[in-house]
Structures are given as C-alpha cells and as structure tokens.
MMTF fields as JSON, N, C-alpha, C and O atoms, coordinates in Angstrom:
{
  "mmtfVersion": "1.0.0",
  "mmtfProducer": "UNKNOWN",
  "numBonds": 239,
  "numAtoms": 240,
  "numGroups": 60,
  "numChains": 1,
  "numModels": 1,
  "chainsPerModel": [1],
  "groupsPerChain": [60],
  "chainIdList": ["A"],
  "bondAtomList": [4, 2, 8, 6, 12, 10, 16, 14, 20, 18, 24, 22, 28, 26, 32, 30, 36, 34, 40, 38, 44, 42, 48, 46, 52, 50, 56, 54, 60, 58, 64, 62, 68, 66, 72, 70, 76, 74, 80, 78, 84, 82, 88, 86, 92, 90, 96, 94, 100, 98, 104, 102, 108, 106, 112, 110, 116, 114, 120, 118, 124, 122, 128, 126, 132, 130, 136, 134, 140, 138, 144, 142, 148, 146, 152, 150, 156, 154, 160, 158, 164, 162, 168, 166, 172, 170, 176, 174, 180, 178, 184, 182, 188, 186, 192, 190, 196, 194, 200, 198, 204, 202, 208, 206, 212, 210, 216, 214, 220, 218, 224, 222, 228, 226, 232, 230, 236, 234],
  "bondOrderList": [1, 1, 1, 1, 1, 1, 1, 1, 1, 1, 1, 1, 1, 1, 1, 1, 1, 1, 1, 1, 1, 1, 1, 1, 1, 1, 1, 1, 1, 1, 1, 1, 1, 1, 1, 1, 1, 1, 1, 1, 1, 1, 1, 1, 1, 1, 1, 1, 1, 1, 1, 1, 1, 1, 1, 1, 1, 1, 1],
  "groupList": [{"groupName": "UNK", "atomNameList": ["N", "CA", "C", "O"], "elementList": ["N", "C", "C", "O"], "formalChargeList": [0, 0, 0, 0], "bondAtomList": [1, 0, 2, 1, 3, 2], "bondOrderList": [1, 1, 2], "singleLetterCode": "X", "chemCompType": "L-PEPTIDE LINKING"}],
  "groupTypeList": [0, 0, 0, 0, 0, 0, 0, 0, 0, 0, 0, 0, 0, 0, 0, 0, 0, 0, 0, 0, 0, 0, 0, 0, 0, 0, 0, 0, 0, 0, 0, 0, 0, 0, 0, 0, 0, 0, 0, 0, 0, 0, 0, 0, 0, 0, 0, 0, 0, 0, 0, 0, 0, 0, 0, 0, 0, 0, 0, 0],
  "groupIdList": [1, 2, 3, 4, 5, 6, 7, 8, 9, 10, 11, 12, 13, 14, 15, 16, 17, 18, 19, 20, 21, 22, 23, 24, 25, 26, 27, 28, 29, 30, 31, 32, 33, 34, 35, 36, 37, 38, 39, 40, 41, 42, 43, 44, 45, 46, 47, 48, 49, 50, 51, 52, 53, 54, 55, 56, 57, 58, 59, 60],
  "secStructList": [7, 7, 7, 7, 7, 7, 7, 6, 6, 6, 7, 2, 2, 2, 2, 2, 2, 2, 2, 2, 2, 2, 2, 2, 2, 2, 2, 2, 2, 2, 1, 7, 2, 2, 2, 2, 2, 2, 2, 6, 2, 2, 2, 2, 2, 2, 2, 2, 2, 0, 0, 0, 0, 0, 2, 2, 2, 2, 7, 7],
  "xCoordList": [-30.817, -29.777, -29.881, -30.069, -29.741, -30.325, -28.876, -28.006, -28.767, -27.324, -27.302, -28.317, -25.85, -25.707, -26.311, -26.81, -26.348, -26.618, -25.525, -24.559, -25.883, -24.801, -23.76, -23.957, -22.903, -22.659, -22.604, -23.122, -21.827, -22.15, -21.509, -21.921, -20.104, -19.315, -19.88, -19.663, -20.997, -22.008, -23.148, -23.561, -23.928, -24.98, -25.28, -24.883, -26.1, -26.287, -26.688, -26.398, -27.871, -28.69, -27.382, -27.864, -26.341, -25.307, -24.536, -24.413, -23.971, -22.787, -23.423, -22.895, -24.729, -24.97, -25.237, -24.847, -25.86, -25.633, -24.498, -24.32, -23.747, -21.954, -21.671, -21.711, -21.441, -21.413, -22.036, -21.163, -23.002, -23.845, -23.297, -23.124, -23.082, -22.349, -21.108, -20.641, -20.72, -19.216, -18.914, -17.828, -19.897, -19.843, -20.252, -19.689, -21.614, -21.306, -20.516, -19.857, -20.284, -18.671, -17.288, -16.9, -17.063, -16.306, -16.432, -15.55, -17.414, -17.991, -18.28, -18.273, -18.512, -18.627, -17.195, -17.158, -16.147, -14.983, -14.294, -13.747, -14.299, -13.536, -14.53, -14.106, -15.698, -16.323, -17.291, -17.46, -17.78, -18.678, -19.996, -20.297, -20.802, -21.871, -22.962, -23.685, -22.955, -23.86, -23.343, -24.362, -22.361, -22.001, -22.6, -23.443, -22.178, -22.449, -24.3, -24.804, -25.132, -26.452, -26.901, -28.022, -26.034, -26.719, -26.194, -26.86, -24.908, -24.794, -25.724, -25.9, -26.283, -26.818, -28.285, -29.22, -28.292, -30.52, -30.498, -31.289, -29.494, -29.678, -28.839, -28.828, -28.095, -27.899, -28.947, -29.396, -29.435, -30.788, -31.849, -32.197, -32.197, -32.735, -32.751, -33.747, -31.661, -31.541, -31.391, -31.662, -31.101, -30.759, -32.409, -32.934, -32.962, -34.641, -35.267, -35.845, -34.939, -35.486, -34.626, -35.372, -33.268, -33.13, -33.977, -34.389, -33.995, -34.765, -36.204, -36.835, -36.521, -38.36, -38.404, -39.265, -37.356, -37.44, -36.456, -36.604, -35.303, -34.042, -34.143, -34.36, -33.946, -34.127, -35.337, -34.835, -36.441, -37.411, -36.584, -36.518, -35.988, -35.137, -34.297, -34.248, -33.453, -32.774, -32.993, -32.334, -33.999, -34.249, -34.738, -35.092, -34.829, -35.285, -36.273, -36.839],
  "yCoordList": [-17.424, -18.304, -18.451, -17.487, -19.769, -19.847, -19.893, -20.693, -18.888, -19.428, -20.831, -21.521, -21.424, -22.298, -22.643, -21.646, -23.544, -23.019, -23.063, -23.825, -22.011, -21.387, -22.548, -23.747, -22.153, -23.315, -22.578, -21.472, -23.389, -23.168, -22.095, -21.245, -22.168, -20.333, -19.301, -18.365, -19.145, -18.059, -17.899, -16.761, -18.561, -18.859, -18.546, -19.231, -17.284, -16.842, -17.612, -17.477, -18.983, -19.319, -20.248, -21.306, -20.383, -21.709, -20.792, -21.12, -19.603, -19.043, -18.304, -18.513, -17.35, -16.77, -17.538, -17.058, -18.877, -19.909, -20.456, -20.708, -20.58, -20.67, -19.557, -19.867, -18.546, -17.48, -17.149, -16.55, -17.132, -17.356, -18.383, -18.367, -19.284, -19.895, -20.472, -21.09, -20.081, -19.417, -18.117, -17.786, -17.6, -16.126, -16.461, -15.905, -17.711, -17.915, -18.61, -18.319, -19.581, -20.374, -19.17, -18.858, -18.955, -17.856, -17.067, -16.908, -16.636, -15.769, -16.5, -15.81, -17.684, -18.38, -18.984, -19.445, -18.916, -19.57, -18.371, -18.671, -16.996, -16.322, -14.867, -14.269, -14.862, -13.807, -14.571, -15.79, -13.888, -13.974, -14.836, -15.066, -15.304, -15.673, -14.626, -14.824, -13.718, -12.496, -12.227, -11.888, -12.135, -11.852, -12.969, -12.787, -14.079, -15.16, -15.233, -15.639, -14.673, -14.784, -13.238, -13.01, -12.346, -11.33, -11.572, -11.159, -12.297, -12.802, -13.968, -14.103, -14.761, -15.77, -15.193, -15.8, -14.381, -14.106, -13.011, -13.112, -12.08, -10.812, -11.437, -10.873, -12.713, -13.211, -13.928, -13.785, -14.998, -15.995, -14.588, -14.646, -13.694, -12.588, -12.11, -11.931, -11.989, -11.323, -12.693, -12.455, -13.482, -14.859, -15.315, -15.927, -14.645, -15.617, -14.511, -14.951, -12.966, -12.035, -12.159, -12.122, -12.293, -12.854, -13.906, -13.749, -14.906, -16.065, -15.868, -16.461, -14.784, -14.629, -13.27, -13.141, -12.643, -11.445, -11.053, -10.544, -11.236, -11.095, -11.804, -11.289, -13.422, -14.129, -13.64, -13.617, -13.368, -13.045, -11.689, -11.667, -10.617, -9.93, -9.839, -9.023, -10.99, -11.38, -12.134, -11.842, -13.057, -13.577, -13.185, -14.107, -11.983, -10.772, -10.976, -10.211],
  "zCoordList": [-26.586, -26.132, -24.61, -23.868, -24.171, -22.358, -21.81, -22.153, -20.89, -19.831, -19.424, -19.508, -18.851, -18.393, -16.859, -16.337, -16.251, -15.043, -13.937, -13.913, -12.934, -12.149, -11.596, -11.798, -11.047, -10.316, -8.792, -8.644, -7.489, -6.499, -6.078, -5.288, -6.826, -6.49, -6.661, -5.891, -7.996, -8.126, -7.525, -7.75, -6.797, -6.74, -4.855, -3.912, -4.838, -3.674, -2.551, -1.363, -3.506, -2.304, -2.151, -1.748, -2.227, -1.847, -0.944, 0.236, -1.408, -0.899, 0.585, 1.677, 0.388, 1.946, 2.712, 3.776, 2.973, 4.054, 4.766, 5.958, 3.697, 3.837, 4.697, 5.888, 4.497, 5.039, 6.089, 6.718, 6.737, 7.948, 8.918, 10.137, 7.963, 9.451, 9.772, 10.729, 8.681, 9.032, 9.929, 10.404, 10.016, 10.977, 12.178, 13.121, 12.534, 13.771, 14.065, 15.064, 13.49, 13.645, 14.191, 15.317, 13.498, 14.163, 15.307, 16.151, 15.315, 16.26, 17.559, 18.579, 17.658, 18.549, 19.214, 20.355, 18.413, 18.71, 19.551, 20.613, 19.107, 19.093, 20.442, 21.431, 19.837, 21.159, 22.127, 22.088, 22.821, 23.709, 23.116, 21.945, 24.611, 24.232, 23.691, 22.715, 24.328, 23.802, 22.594, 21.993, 21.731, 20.408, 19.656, 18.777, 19.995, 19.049, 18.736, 17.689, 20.073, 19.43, 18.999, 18.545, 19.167, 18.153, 16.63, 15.681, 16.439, 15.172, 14.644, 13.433, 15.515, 15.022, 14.803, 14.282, 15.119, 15.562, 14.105, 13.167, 14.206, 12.734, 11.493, 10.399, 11.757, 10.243, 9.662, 8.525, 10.848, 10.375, 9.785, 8.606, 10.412, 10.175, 8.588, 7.887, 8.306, 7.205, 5.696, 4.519, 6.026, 5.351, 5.02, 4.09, 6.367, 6.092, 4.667, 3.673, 4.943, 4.227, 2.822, 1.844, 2.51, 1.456, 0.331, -0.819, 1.192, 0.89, 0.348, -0.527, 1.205, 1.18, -0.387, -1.258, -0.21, -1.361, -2.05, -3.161, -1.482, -2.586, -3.704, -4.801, -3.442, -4.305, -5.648, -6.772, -5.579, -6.639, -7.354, -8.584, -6.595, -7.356, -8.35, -9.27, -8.026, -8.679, -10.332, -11.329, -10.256, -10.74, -12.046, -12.781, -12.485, -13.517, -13.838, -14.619]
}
C-alpha cells in the first residue's frame, strides 16, 4: 500500500528553509550585525548538509 504524499506541514525540505529564514529574519530585526551572520553562515551551513545527507536518510 503506497502513502499519500506529504504535504508541506510535514515535509522537511519545505519546513527547514522556512525556518532558516525566519531565524535570520528575526535575528536580524532584533540583534546585532555580528549575530545575524553567525546565524546566517551556520544555518545555510547546516541546511546545505541536510540537503546533501539528511535527506537520503530519511528517505528509508
């Protein structure tokens, strides 16, 4: 029996981008310039390594 497919509330590669920049969004409104690019440089960071290997994890 095949699952449905996800929609965008479940679905990582939709929601951690959302999330990324919503954090520099924030982060930019609310701290410093030096905050906003260590948030922006170790989220792209970790968002790129998602992308490159989480994702195949997941995927069973």
């Amino acid at each position: 029996m095949s699952q449905g497919p996800k929609t965008a509330v479940t679905n990582l590669n939709v929601l951690l981008p959302l999330a990324y920049a919503l954090a520099v969004v924030a982060t930019a409104s609310l701290a410093s310039g030096t905050a906003t690019t260590v948030v922006a440089v170790g989220g792209g960071v970790l968002l790129g390594l998602w992308f490159a290997f989480g994702r195949r994890a997941t995927r069973g």
